[in-house]
C-alpha positions as a printed Julia matrix, in Angstrom:
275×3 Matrix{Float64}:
 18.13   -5.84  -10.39
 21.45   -3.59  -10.17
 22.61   -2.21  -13.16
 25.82   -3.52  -14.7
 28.02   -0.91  -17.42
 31.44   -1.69  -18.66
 33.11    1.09  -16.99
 31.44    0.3   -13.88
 33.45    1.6   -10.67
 34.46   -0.11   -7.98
 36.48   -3.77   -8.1
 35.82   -7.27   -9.62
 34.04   -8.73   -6.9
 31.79   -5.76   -6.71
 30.47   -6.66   -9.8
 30.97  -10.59   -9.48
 28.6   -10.06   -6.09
 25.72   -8.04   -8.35
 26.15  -10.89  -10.99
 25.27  -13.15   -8.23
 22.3   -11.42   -7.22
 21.02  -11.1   -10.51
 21.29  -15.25  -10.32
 19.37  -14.97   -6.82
 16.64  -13.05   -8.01
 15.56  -14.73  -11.15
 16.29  -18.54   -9.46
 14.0   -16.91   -6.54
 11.56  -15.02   -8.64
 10.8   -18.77  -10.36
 10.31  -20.29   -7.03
 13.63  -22.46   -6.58
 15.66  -23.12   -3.67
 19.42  -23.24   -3.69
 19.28  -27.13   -3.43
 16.39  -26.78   -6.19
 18.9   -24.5    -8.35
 21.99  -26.31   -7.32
 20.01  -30.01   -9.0
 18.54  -28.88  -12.08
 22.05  -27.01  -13.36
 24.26  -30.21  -11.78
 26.3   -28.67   -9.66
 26.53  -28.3    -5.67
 24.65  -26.63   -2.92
 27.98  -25.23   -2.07
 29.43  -24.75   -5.25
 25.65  -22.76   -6.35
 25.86  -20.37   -2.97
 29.73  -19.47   -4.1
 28.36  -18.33   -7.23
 25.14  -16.4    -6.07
 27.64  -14.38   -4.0
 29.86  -13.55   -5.83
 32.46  -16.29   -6.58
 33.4   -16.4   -10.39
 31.34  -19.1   -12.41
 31.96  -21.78  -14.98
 32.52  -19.91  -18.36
 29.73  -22.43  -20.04
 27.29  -21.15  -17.07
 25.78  -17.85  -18.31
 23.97  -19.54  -21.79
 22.64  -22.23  -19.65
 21.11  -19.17  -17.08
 19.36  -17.61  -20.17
 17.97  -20.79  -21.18
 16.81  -21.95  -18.33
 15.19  -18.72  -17.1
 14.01  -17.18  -20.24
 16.06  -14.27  -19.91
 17.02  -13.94  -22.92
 20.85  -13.58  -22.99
 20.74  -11.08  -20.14
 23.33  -13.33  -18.28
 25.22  -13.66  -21.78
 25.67  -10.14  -21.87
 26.38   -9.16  -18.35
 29.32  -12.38  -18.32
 31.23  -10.02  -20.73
 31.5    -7.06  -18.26
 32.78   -9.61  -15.41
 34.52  -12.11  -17.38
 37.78  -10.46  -17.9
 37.95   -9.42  -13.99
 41.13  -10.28  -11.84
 40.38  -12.42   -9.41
 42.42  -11.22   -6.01
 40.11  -12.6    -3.76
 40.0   -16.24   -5.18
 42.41  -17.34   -2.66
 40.03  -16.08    0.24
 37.63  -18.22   -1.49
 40.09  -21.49   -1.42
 40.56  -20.67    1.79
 36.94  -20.73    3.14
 36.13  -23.99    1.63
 39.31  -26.01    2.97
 38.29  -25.22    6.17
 35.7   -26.78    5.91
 36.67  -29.46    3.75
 36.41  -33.25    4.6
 38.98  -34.74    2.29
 41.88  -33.05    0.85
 43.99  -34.42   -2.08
 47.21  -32.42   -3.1
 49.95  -32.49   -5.69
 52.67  -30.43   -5.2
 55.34  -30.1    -7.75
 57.3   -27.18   -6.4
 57.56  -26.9    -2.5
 55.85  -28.62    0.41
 52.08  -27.97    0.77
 51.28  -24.66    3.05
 48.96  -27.17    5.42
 52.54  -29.24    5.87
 55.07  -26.21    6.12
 57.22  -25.32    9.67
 57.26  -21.6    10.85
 60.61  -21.92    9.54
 59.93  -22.9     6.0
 56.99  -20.87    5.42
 59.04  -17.96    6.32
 61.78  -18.53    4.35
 59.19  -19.38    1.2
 57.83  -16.09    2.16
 61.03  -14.4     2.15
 61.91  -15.32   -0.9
 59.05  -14.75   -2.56
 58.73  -11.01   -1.26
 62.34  -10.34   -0.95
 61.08   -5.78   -0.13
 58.54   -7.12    2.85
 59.49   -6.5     6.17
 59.93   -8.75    9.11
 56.76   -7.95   10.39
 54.96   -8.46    6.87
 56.78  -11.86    6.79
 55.45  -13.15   10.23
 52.1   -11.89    9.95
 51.78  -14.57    6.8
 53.44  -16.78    8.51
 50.95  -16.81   11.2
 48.33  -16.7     9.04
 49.32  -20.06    7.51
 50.3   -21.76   10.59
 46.65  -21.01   11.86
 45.23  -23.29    8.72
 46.8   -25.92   10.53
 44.91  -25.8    13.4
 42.12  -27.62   12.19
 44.61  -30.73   11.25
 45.05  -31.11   15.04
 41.35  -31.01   16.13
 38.91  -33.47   17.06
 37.77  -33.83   13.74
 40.62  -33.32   11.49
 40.16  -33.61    7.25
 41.96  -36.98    5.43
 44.78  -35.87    3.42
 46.29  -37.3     0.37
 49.71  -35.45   -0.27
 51.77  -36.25   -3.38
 54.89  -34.65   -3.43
 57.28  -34.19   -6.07
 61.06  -35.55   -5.71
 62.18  -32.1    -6.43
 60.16  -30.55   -3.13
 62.74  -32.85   -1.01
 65.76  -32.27   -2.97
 65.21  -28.43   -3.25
 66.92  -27.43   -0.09
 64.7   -24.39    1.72
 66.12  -22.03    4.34
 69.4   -24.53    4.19
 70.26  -27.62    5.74
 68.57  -27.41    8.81
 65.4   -25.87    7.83
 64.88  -28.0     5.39
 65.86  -31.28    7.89
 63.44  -29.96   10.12
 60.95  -29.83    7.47
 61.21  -33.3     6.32
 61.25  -34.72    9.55
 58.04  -33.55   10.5
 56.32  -35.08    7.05
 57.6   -38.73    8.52
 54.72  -38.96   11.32
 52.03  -37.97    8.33
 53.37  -40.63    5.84
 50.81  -43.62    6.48
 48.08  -42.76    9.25
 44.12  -42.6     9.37
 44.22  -39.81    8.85
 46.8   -39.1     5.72
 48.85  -40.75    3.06
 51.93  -39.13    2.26
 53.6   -40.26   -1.09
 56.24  -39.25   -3.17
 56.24  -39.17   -7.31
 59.92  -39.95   -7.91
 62.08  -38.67  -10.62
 62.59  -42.24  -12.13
 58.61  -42.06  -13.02
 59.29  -39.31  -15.57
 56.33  -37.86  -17.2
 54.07  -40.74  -15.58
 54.77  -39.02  -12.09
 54.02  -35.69  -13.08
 51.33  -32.85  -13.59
 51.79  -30.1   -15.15
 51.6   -27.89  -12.0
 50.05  -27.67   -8.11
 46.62  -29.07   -7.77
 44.38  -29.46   -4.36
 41.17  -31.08   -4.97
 38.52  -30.82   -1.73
 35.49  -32.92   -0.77
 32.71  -30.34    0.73
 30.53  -31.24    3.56
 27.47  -31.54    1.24
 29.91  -33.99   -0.66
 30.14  -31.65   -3.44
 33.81  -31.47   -4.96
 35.93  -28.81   -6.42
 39.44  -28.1    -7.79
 42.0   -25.55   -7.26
 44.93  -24.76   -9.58
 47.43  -22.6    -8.05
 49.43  -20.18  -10.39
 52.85  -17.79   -9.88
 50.52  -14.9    -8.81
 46.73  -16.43   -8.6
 44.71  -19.16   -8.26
 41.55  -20.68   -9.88
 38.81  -22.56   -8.54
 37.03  -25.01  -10.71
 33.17  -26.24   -9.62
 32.11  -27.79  -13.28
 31.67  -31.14  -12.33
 33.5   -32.7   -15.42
 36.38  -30.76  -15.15
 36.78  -31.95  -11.55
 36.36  -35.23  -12.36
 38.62  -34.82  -15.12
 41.49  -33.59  -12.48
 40.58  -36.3   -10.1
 41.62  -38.92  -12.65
 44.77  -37.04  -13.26
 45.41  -37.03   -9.56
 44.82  -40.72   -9.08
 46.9   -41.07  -11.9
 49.73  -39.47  -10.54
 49.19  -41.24   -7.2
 49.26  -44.89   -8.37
 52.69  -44.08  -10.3
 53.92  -43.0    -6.91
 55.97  -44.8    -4.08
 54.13  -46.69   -1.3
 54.29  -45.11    1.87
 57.02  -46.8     2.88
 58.92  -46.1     0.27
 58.23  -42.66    0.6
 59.25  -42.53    4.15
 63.05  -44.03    3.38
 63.65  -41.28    0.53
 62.24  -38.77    2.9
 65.16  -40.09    5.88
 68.02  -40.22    2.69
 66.81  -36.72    1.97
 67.17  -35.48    5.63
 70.54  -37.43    5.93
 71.81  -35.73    2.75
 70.51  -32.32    4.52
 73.28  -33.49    7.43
């Protein structure tokens, strides 16, 4: 097993990817398969391969390792080197498992989902965010979001459930008709078979609100997990009671939300008001 020090070289995931074979070997060394692994400490197949290579574990994880393997707070220990590791490579990690994904459920608070955006909007979200990047830079992420979309016009597209905010239709992007654009291309998504669009209005107050952007995914294997997107990060949450936990929040948010219907005619008096 590789050798872990505090001032280790190389980056986070370096040493998130040894911690992860160190998981390997002693789950292998006793016999167990992933599935085998993935049952006895509750969580997913999927969510139990992220962490063997190298995606960042549930803090409550490492004791139940020693126990379970008689290592005697070997995991303990090593969790302190890695613990305190930025994580820039969390949103690759998002990434892989929504494309895969079979359900996606999404509140967004502060602009419309990247899976919804037009070239237009992204770019100007991108713009704004990055005001030094060059045109190039810009389009390049553009593209690179645009091409997540793909999948949503396949054979075999994910459901979506998409609560917006009010303020995401009332916040006017790239100007009037940017933004007009934008909202005229959530209309077709509002109420199909494959997507619910709804909005949380203001008149809901704290009822129709989180406290910031959450996506929640169903996995292939039907295993679940939770993203919380931050200013400059994200974190991915496989625990199953703290996904559960979010799931009720997002269902709560969701039945204090307009019907479909409704949804669509603020979305129209939204793109009128952009005219």
């Amino acid at each position: 097993m590789a050798r872990f020090r505090a001032n280790d070289r190389g980056d986070g995931a370096k040493r998130r990817h040894r911690y992860g074979q160190a998981i390997r070997a002693q789950r292998e060394r006793r016999g167990m398969s992933v599935a085998d692994a993935a049952d006895v400490f509750g969580y997913s197949t999927s969510a139990w391969s992220r962490y063997e290579n190298g995606s960042p574990i549930p803090v409550g994880l490492p004791a139940r390792l020693d126990e379970m393997f008689g290592t005697q707070g070997m995991f303990a220990v090593l969790w302190e080197v890695v613990k305190d590791e930025t994580h820039p490579d969390r949103y690759q990690d998002y990434m892989r498992e929504e494309a895969r994904a079979l359900e996606i459920f999404e509140y967004a608070p502060y602009r419309i989902p990247g899976l919804l955006q037009t070239s237009a909007y992204a770019n100007a979200v991108y713009a704004a965010a990055a005001p030094e990047a060059t045109a190039e830079e810009i389009d390049w992420k553009v593209a690179l979001r645009l091409g997540r979309q793909d999948r949503l016009k396949g054979d075999d597209p994910p459901f979506m459930s998409v609560v917006l905010d009010e303020a995401v239709i009332r916040r006017t992007v790239g100007g009037p008709k940017v933004m007009r654009d934008q909202l005229a291309s959530l209309l077709p998504l509002v109420d199909t078979s494959r997507s619910v669009l709804q909005i949380a209005p203001f008149t809901r107050g704290e009822r129709g609100a989180l406290s910031g952007p959450l996506i929640l995914l169903t996995l292939p294997d039907l295993g679940r997990m939770a993203y919380l997107e931050g200013i400059s990060n994200g974190q991915i949450l496989d625990d199953p009671a703290a996904v559960r936990a979010h799931q009720r929040a997002y269902d709560r948010v969701r039945a204090e939300a307009l019907t479909p219907g409704e949804t669509a005619d603020l979305i129209m008096a939204a793109i009128k008001e952009c005219e």
